[in-house]
N, C-alpha and C positions, 0 to 999 in steps of 0.2 A: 314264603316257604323257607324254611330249615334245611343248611346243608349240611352242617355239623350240629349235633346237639351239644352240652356243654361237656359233656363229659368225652368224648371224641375230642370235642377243642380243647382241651386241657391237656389230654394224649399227646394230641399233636405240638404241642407248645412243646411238652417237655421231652418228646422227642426232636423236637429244631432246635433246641437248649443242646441235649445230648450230644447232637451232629457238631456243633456249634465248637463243643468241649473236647469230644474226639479229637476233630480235625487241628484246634489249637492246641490242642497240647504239646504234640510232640510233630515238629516240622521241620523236614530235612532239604534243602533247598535241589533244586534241580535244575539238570542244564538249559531248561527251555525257563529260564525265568519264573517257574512255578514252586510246587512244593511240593513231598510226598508227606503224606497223613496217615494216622489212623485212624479216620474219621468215616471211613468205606464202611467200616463194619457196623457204623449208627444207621448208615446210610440201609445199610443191609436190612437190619434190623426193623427200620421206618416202613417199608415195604410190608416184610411181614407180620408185624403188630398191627400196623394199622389200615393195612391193605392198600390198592394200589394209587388210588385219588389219595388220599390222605396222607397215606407214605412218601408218596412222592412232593406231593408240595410240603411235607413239614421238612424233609432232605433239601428240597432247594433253598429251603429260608434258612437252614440250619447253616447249609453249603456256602452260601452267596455272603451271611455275616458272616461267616472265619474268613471268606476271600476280603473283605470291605476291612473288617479290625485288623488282618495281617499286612495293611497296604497292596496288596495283588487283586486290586478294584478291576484289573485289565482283562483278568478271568470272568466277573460276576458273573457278566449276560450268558456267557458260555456255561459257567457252572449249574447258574438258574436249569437250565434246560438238560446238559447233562444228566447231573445227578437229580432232577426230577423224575426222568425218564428211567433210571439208572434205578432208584427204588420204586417205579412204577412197573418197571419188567418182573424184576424181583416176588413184588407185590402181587402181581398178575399169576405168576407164574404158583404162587401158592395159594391162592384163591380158585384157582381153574384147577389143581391138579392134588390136591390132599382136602381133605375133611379136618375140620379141628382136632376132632375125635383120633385121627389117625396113629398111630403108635410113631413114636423121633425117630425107627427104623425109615419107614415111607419116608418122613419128610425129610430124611438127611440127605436123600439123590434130591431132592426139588432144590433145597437148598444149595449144593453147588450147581446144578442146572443154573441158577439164577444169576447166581455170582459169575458163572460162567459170560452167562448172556449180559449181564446187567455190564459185567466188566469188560466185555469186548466194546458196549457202548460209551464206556467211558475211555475207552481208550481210544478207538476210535475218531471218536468228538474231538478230542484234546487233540490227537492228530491232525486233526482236521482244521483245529482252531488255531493251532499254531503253525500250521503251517500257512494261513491267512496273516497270522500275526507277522511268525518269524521266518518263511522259507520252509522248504521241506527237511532239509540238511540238518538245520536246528528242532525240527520237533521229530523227526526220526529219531534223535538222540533222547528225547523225553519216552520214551516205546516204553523201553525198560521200566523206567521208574512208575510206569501208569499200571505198568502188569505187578510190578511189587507191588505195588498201591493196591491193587484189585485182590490180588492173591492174599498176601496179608490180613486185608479187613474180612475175607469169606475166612482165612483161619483164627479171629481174634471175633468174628461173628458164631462160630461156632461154639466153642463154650458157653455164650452168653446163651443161644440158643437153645441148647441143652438143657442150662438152668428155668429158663424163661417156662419151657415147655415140661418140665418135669413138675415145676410148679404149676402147672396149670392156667397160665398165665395168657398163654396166646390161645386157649379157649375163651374165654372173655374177650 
């Protein structure tokens, strides 16, 4: 049995590429020994194109090699899971609550709904994980940066969204 056909697995490739690209590009270091990215908004995006199984694991694979190539291996396991879950809520959340068909008015509340949600769980997590790591003291001070992080990619996921959807694109 077929979980992906080929054409889904290809999606999904060059959206963990994308996440990949995002997240490396542009990386501001943070006080909990991490990074802030723009790599939220692929993350966003993996969810919504390819729904919530599929989004979410092309996010972790995409997530977990920018952690491995940027030396921050100490995240991986965390990030796997995070940002799987992270474009799995996302994902969830516009599969359950808009039609394709829908007009970008409808899905422009799903859309921060998710980020909302999606990004409390990354923040969250990363609280959570660093506070395992580093104490509470030190991932308290990461708070900030995980909500820039979230808020950022839901507004750098918007445009593309817009485009995406105007073309016709996340009906397919």
């Amino acid at each position: 049995m077929r979980i992906l056909n080929t054409k889904q697995l290809a999606a999904s490739g060059l959206m963990a590429a994308l996440v990949f690209v995002g997240t490396m590009i542009i990386q501001i270091p943070s006080p909990t020994r991490g990074y802030i990215h723009a790599g939220d908004s692929m993350v966003y995006l993996c969810g919504i194109i390819l729904g919530p199984v599929a989004g979410g694991l092309a996010a972790a694979i995409g997530s977990v090699l920018a952690d491995l190539f940027s030396g921050y291996g100490i995240y991986a396991p965390a990030t796997f899971f995070i940002k799987g879950l992270d474009a799995l809520i996302i994902g969830y959340c516009f599969s359950a609550l808009t039609q394709k068909s829908d007009p970008w008015d409808k899905k422009l509340p799903v859309l921060v709904l998710g980020v909302f949600l999606g990004g409390g769980i990354m923040i969250t997590g990363y609280l959570g994980y660093e506070t395992f790591l580093y104490g509470y003291a030190v991932a308290l001070a990461g708070v900030i940066g995980n909500i820039t992080q979230a808020v950022g990619g839901g507004v750098l996921a918007l445009p593309l969204f817009l485009i995406l959807d105007k073309m016709n694109i996340l009906e397919k």
